[in-house]
C-alpha positions in Angstrom: 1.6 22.3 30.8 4.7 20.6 29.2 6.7 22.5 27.1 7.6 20.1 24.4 5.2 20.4 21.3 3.7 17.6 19.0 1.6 18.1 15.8 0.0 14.7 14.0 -1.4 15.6 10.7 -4.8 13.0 11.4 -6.5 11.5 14.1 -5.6 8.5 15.1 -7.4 5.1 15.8 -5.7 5.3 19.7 -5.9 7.3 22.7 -2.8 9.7 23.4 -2.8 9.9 27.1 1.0 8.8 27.2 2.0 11.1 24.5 0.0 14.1 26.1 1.7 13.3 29.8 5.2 14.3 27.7 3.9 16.8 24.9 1.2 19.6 24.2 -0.3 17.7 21.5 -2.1 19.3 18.3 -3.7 16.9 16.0 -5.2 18.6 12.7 -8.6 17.4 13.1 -9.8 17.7 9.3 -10.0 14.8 6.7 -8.2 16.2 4.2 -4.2 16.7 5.2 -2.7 20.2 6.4 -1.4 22.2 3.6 2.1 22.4 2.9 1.6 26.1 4.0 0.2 24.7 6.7 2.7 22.4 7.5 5.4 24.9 7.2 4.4 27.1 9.7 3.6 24.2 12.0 7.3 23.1 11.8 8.4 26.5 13.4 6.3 25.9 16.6 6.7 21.9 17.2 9.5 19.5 18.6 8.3 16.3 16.9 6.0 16.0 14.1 4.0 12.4 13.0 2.6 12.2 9.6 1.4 10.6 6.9 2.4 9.8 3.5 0.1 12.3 2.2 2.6 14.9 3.9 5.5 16.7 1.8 8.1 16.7 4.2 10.6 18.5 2.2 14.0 19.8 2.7 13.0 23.6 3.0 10.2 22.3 5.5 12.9 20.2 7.8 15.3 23.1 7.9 12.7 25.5 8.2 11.7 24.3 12.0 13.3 23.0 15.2 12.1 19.3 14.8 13.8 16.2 16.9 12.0 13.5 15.4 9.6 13.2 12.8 7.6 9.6 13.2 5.9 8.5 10.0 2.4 6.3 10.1 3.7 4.1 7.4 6.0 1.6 5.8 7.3 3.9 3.1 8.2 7.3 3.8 9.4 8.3 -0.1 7.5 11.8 1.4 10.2 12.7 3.5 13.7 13.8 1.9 15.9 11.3 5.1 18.9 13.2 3.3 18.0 16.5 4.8 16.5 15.3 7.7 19.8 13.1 8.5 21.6 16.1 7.7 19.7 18.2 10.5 20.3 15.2 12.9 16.8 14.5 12.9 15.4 11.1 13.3 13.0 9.5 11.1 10.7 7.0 12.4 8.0 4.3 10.3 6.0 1.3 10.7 7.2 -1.9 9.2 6.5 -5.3 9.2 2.8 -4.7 11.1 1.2 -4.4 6.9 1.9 -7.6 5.7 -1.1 -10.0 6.9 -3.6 -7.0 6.3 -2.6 -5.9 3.1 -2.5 -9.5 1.4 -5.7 -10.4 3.1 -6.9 -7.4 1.0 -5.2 -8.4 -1.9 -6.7 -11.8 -1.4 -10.0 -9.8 -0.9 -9.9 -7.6 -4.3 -8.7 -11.3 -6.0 -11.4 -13.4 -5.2 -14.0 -10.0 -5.9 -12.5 -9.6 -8.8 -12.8 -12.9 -10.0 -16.5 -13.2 -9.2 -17.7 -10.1 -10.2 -18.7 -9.5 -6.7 -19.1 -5.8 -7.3 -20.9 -5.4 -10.5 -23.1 -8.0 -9.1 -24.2 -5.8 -6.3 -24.7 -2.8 -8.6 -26.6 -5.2 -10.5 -29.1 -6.0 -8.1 -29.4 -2.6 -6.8 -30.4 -1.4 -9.9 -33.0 -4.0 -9.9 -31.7 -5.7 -12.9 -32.0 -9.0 -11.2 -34.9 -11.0 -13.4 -34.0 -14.9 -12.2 -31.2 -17.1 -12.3 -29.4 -17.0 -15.4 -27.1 -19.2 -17.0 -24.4 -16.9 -18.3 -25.3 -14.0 -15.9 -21.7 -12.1 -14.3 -19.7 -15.0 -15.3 -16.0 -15.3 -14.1 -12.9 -17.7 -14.0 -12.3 -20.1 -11.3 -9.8 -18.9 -9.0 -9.0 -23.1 -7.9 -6.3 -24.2 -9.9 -5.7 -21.2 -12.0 -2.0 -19.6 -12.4 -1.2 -16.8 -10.1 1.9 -14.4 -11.0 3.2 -12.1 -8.3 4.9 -9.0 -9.1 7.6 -8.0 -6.1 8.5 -11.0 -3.5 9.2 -8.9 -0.2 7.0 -9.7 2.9 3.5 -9.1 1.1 4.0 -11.1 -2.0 5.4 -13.9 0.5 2.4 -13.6 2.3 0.5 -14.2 -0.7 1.6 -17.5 -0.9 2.5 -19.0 1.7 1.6 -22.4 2.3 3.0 -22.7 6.0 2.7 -19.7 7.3 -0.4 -19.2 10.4 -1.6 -16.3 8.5 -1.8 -17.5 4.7 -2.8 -20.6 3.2 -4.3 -18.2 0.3 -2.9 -19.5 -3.1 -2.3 -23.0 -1.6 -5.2 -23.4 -0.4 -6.6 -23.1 -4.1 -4.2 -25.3 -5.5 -3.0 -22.7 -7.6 0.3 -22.6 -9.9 2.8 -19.2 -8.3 5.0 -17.6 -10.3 6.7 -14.8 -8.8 9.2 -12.3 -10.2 11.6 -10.1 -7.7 15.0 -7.9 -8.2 16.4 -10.9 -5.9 15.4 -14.6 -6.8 14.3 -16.3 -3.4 17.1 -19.6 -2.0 16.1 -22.8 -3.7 14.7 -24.3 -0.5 12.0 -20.9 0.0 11.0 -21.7 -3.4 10.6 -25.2 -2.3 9.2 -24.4 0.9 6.8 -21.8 -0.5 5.6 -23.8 -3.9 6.4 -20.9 -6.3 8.4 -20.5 -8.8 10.8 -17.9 -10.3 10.5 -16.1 -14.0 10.8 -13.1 -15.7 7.9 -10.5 -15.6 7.0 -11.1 -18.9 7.0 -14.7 -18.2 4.8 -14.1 -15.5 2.7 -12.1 -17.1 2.4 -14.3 -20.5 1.4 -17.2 -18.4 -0.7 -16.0 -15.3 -4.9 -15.5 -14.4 -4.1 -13.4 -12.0 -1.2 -10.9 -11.4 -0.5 -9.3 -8.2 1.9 -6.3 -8.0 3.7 -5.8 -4.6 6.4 -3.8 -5.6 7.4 -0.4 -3.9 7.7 2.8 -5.5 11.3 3.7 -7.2 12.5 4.9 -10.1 12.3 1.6 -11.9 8.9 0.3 -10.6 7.3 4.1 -12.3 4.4 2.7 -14.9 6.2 -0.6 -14.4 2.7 -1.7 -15.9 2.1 0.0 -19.3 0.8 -1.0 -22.4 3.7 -3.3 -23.5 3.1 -5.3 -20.3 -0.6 -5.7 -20.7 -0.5 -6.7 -24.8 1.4 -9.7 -22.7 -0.9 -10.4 -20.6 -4.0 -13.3 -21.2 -7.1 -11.7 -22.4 -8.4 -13.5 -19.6 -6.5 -12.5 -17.0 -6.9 -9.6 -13.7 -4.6 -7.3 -12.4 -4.9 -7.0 -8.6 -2.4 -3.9 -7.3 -2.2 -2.8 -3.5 1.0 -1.4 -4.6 1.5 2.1 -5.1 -0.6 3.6 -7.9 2.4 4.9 -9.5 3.9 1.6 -10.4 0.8 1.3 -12.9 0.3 3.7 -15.9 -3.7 4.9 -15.5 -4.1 5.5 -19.2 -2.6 2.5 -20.3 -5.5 0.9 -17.4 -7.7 2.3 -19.1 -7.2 1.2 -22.1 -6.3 -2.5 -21.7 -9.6 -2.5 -19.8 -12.2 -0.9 -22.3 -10.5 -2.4 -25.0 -10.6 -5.9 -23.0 -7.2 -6.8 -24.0 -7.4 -7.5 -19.8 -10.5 -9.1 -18.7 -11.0 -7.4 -14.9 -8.5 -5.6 -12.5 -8.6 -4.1 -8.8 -6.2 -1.1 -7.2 -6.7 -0.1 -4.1 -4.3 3.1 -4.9 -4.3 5.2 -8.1 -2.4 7.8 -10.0 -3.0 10.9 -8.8 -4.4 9.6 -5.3 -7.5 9.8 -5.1 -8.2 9.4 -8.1 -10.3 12.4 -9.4 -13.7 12.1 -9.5 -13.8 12.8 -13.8 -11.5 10.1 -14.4 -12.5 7.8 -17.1 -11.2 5.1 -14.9 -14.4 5.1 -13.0 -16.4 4.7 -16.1 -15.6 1.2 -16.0 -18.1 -1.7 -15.1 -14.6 -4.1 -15.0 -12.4 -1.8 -12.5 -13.1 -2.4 -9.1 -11.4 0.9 -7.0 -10.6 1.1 -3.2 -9.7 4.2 -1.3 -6.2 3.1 -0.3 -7.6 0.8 2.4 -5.4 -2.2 2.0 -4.0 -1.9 5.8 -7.3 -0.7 7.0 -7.8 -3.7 10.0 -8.9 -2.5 12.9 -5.6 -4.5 15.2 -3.2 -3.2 11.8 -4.3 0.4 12.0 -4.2 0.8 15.6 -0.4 -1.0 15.9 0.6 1.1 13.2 -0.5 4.5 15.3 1.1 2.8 18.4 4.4 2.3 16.6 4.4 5.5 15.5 3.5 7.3 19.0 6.4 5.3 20.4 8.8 6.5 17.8 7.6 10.1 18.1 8.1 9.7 22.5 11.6 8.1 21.8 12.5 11.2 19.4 11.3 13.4 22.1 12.9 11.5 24.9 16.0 11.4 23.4 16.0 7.9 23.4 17.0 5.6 20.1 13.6 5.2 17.6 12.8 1.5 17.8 12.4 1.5 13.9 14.2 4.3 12.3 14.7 5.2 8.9 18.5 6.5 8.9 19.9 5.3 12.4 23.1 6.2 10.7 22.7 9.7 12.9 23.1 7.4 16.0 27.0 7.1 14.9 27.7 11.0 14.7 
């Protein structure tokens, strides 16, 4: 039995033979995450640890154990304090640039729902409200042509779109006006290239039908959308955010969305995640909520859990993470 030790905080959407040739592997086989308490003790017994983002990996946990890598099955790993764990020579491994196409398919996805009422429609039917056709039954905007403001221009809004790209003829395709809004303003010739154009975000959000947020989690992004930035917004317009929840203010939501200063929005995250079961958020006819699935391919999830196994056998192996967080220890 090989005396190097793995936990992973979730199944996984791949077989582990390679990983259990190297490691004893434990993998918590419950839905809901380990505990912190949990975790904590775990730490004391294990040589490399993969998790999630739903896993505090705190500085009293990552000097509490014997770690060599901890390998993170995400993009973000705001969960993990890299201070500490760069302090313990530890490296931290994630999972970029395998999100993009998935997540702004989904965004697409929540978009074009949105705008067509897809969901309430199928409640509507359910609930054997459906008479005959109607003339003004569910009515929404046309998605062809309208204006469409992205909030954050990394690899995901790009994706959005972008009319060259394999993967995304999305906005394009609709012949749809892009305005985008980013800490950095894209070259002249992306702009060109890409059909969009640069504002402000309340330029963006005066002037858009639809406003997609693809910004990450800081301290500046924090209820980024409150309710100053939805007075500016159209009456008419949807919010789409596969962001994280925390970049939109849930009250504020709310009230922009029972109040119909906004006409419809869609978030596939939510502040606290999930988002508890008496919130009056889910009161809401014009809300359309997903569990946090915007990655949720079958090819994306499974890369994602292979990127991370091979970070976790490279920590283990002593060999250099292929996508590390602070490859700074590499130089000590």
């Amino acid at each position: 039995m090989p005396q190097v030790k793995v936990f992973i905080t979730r199944r996984l959407p791949i077989e582990l033979e390679q990983l259990r040739s190297l490691a004893t592997v434990e993998v918590w086989p419950e839905r809901q995450p380990p505990t912190y308490e949990i975790l904590l003790k775990k730490v004391k017994e294990i040589d490399g640890l993969l998790c999630l983002l739903t896993d505090q990996i705190d500085r009293q946990l990552i000097e509490s154990g014997k770690l060599k890598v901890i390998s993170q099955m995400a993009v973000g790993y705001d969960n993990i304090d890299i201070r500490a764990a760069t302090a313990q020579q530890i490296p931290v491994g994630h999972t970029p640039g395998v999100l993009t196409d998935a997540t702004a398919d989904f965004t697409w996805a929540l978009l074009m729902a949105s705008a067509r009422r897809v969901v309430e429609a199928d409640r509507f039917t359910r609930a054997g409200l459906w008479q005959t056709w109607e003339p003004d039954l569910l009515l929404g905007p046309n998605v062809t042509g309208a204006t469409l403001g992205i909030v954050g221009f990394g690899r995901i809004g790009q994706a959005m779109p972008t009319a060259g790209c394999t993967y995304a003829r999305r906005a394009k395709g609709f012949e749809m006006r892009i305005l985008y809004t980013s800490r950095q303003r894209c070259q002249p010739e992306l702009e060109q290239s890409l059909g969009v154009e640069f504002a402000t975000l309340e330029h963006v959000l005066q002037e858009s039908d639809f406003v997609t947020l693809h910004t990450p989690s800081a301290d500046d992004t924090y209820h980024l959308i409150s309710d100053r930035q939805f007075e500016l917004m159209k009456r008419s317009a949807i919010l789409i955010n596969t962001a994280r929840g925390t970049i939109v203010d849930p009250d504020s939501l709310y009230r922009a969305l029972a109040s119909g200063q906004i006409a419809g929005a869609a978030v596939d995250q939510g502040e606290p995640e999930p988002i508890p079961t008496d919130s009056l958020l889910l009161t809401l006819d014009n809300l359309i909520i997903a569990p946090h699935i915007g990655s949720a391919s079958r090819q994306t999830r499974s890369k994602m859990a292979t990127m991370a196994i091979a970070n976790l056998i490279a920590g283990l192996t002593g060999d250099r993470l292929a996508d590390c967080v602070n490859p700074e220890i590499y130089n000590s």
